[in-house]
C-alpha positions in Angstrom: -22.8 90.5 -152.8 -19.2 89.8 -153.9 -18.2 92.0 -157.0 -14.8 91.2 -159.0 -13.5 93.4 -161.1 -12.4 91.4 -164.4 -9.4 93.5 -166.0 -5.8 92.8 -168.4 -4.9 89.7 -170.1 -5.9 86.0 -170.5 -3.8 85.1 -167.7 -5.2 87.5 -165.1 -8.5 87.2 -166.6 -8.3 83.5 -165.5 -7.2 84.4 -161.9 -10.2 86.7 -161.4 -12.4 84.2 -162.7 -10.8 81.2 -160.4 -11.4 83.7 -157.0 -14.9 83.8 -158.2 -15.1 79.9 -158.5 -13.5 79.8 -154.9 -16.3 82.1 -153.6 -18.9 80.5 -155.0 -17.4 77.4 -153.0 -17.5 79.2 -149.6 -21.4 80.0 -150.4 -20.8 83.8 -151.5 -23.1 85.7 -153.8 -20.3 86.5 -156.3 -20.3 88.0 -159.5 -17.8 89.4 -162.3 -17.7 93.0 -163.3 -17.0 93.1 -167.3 -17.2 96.4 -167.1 -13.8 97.0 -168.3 -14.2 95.2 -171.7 -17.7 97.3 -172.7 -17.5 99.9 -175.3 -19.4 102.5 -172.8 -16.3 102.3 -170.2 -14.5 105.7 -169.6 -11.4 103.9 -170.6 -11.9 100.7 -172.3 -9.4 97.9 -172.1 -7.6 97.1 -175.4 -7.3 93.4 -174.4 -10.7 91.4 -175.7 -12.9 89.3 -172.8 -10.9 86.0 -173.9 -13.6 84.2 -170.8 -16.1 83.6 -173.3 -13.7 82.0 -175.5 -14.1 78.8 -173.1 -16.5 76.0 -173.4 -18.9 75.6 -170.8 -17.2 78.3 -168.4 -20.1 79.5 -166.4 -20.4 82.8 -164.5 -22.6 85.6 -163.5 -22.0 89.1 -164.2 -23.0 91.9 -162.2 -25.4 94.8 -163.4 -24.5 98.4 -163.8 -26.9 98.7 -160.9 -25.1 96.3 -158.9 -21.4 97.9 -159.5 -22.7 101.2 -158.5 -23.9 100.4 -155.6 -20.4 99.1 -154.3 -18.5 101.5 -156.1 -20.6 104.4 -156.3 -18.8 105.2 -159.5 -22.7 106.0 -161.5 -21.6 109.3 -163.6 -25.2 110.4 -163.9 -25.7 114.1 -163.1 -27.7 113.9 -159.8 -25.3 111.1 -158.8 -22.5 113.5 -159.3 -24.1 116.6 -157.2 -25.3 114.0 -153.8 -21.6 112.7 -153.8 -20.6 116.5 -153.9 -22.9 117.0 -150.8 -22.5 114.4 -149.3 -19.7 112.0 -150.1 -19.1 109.0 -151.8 -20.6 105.8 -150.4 -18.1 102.8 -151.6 -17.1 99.8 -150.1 -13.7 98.7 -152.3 -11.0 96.8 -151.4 -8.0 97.0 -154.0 -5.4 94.7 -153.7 -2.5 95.2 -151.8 -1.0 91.8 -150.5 0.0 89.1 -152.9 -2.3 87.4 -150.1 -4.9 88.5 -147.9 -7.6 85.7 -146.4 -9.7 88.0 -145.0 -11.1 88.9 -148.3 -13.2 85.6 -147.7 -15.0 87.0 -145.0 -16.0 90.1 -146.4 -19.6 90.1 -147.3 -21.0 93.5 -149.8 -17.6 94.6 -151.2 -16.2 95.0 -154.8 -12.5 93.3 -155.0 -10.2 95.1 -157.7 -7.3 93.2 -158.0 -5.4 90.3 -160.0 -5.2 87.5 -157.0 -2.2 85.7 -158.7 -1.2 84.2 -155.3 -1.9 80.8 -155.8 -3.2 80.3 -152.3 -6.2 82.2 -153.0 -7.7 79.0 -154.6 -5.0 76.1 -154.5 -7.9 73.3 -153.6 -9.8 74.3 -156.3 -7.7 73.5 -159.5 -8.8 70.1 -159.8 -12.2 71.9 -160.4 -10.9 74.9 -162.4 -9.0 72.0 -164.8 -12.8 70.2 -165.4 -14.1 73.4 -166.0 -11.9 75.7 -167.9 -12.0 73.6 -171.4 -10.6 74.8 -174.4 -12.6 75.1 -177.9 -11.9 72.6 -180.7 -9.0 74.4 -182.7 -9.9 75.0 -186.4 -6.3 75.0 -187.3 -5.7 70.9 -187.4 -1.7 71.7 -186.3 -3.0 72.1 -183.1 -4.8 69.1 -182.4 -2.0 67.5 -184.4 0.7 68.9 -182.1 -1.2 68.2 -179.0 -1.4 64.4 -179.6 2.4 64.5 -180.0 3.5 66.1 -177.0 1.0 63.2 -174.8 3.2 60.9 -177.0 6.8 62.1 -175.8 8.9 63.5 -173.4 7.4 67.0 -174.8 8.9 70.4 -172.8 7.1 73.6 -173.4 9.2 77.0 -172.7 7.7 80.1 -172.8 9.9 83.6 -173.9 8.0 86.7 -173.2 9.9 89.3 -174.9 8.5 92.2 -176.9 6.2 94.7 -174.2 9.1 93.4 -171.3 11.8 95.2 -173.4 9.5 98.5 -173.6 11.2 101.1 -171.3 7.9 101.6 -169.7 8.2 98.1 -168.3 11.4 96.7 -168.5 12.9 98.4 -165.0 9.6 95.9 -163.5 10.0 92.7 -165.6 12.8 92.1 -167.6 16.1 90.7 -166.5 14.0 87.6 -164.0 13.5 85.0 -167.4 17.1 85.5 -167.5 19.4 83.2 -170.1 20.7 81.5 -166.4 17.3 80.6 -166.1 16.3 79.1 -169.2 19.5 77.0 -168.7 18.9 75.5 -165.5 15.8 75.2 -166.1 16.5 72.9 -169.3 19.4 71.3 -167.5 17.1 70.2 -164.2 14.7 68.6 -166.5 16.9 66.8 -168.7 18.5 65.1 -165.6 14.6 63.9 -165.1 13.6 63.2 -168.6 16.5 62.0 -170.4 16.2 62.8 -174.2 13.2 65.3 -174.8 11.3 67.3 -177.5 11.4 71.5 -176.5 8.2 73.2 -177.6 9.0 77.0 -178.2 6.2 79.4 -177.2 7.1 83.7 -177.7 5.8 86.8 -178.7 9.3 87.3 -180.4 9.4 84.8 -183.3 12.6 85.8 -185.4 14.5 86.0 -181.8 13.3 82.4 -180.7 14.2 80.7 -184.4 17.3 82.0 -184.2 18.0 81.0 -180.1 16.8 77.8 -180.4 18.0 75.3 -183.2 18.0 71.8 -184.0 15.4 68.7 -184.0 15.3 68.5 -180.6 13.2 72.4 -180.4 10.2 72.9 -182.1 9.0 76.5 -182.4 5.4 76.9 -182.0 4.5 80.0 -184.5 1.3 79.5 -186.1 -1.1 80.9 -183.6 -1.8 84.6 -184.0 -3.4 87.1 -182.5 -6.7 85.6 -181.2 -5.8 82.2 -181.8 -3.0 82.7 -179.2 -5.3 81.4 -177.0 -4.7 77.7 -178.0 -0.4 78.5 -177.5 -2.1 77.9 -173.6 -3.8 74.8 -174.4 -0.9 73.4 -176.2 1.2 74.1 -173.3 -1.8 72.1 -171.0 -0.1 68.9 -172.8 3.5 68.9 -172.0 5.1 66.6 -170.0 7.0 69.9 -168.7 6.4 73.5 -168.2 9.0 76.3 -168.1 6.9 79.4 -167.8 8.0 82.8 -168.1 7.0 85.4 -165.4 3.6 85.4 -167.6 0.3 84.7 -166.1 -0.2 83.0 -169.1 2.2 80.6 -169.2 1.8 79.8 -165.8 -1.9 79.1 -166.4 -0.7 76.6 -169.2 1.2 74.6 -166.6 -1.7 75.4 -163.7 -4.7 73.7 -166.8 -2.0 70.8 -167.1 -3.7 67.4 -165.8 -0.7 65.2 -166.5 -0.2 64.2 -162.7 3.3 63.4 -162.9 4.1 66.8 -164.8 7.1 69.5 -163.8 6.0 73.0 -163.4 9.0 75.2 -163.9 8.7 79.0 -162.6 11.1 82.1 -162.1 11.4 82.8 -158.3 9.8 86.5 -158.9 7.3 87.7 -161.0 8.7 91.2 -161.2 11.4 93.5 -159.7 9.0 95.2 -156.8 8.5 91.6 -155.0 10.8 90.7 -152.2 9.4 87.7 -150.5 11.6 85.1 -149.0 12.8 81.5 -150.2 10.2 80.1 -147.0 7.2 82.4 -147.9 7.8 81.3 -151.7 7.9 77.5 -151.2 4.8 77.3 -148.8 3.1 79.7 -151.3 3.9 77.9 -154.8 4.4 74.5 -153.3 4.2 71.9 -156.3 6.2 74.3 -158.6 9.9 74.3 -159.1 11.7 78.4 -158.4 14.6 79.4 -160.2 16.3 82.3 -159.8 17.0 84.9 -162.4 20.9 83.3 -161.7 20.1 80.0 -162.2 19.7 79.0 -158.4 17.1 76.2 -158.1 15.6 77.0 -154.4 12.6 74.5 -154.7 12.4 71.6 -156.5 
């Protein structure tokens, strides 16, 4: 068996979950460990399962049985005293690549990891767009809004500001979604599209309002808290997607089944990656990179 540890946001949640549709694909006994999200875990997440917010979004999750017996984590007392005696029996692999292919041939091992390299399951999106279906919004703005953007020349840009300004994170993410990038960004689609209707998506709503003004920008502020989740779908309709280094709005552009649409990215995802223009346009082939100075390298 094939156990995947499920852990953080919607976004990463989603690339867990598409390494276990590509298992499944290559004939693997796979299974999700939700472990994480359960009130009896030694340290809970504070994130909610947001999976089971999809329709029909089938998986199978692995027993406490079945974790323990690849991660020989069981806290029972006599579990305790034979690893004292004798040792731990575990067969994890955490992730330490953006890509590794040999995790495919691995048979009895529990993968703990986020697997945000595209090339872990790049032939399966057309299935993981079928599959990965988004509920019927209660709020009618949003079924309103997405008919308009399949109507128009609709962009959607993504601003993640608020935890990448915390100083526990901002030395790793901030300064890559750069003002340069937004720019050229806008710029390189306007020279495609012409005239064009800017869907604002952020975490940072009075900042956003005050950035971006005019007819041409609509600012996208009345999903909250759990009904964040259809900002994603919303973004799924756009003509145009200029994500953020977000796993989330990345998976708004990745759900996107417009086949002519532009998927706009920043050339890192954080400060600690140093991978080269080649490595990055073989690995994220149909997106456009930008970097955090405005350089367009693929596109």
């Amino acid at each position: 068996m094939v156990i995947i540890r499920v852990i953080g946001g919607l976004g990463n949640q989603l690339y867990q979950y598409a390494l276990y549709e590509k298992m499944k694909s290559l004939g693997k006994d796979v299974k999700l460990d939700i472990t994480d999200y359960m009130s009896y875990a030694r340290e809970p997440e504070k994130r909610a399962l947001e999976l089971i917010y999809f329709e029909k979004l089938p998986y199978e999750v692995c027993s406490l049985k079945e974790r323990y017996a690849l991660t020989d984590d069981n806290q029972a007392f006599f579990q305790k005293v034979r690893r004292k005696l004798f040792g731990k029996h575990r067969n994890i692999y955490v992730e330490k690549e953006d890509y590794n292919p040999e995790i495919f041939e691995w048979e009895d091992v529990y993968l703990d990891g986020f697997w945000n390299c595209e090339k872990y399951y790049e032939d399966r999106i057309p299935y993981l767009q079928e599959k990965i279906v988004f509920p019927k919004s209660s709020n009618p703005k949003n079924e309103e809004t997405a008919a308009k953007m399949l109507d128009e020349n609709s962009v959607s840009i993504h601003i993640r500001r608020s935890d990448y300004l915390d100083e526990c994170r901002k030395g790793r993410y901030s300064n890559i979604c750069t003002d340069a990038y937004y720019e050229s960004a806008l710029s390189y689609v306007k020279e495609k599209l012409g005239e064009m209707q800017v869907y604002v998506f952020s975490d940072d709503i009075p900042y956003v309002t005050e950035k971006f003004k005019g007819k041409n920008y609509t600012i996208v502020d009345w999903n909250s808290e759990k009904d964040c989740f259809f900002d994603m779908m919303l973004m799924s309709k756009c003509a145009v997607n200029i994500c953020a280094n977000s796993t989330f709005s990345m998976w708004g552009a990745r759900l996107n089944k417009r086949p002519d649409k532009i998927m706009i990215r920043p050339f890192k995802h954080d400060n600690t990656q140093d991978f080269s223009i080649e490595y990055m346009k073989n690995t994220w082939k149909n997106w456009v990179l930008i970097k955090e100075e405005g350089t367009i390298v693929h596109g």
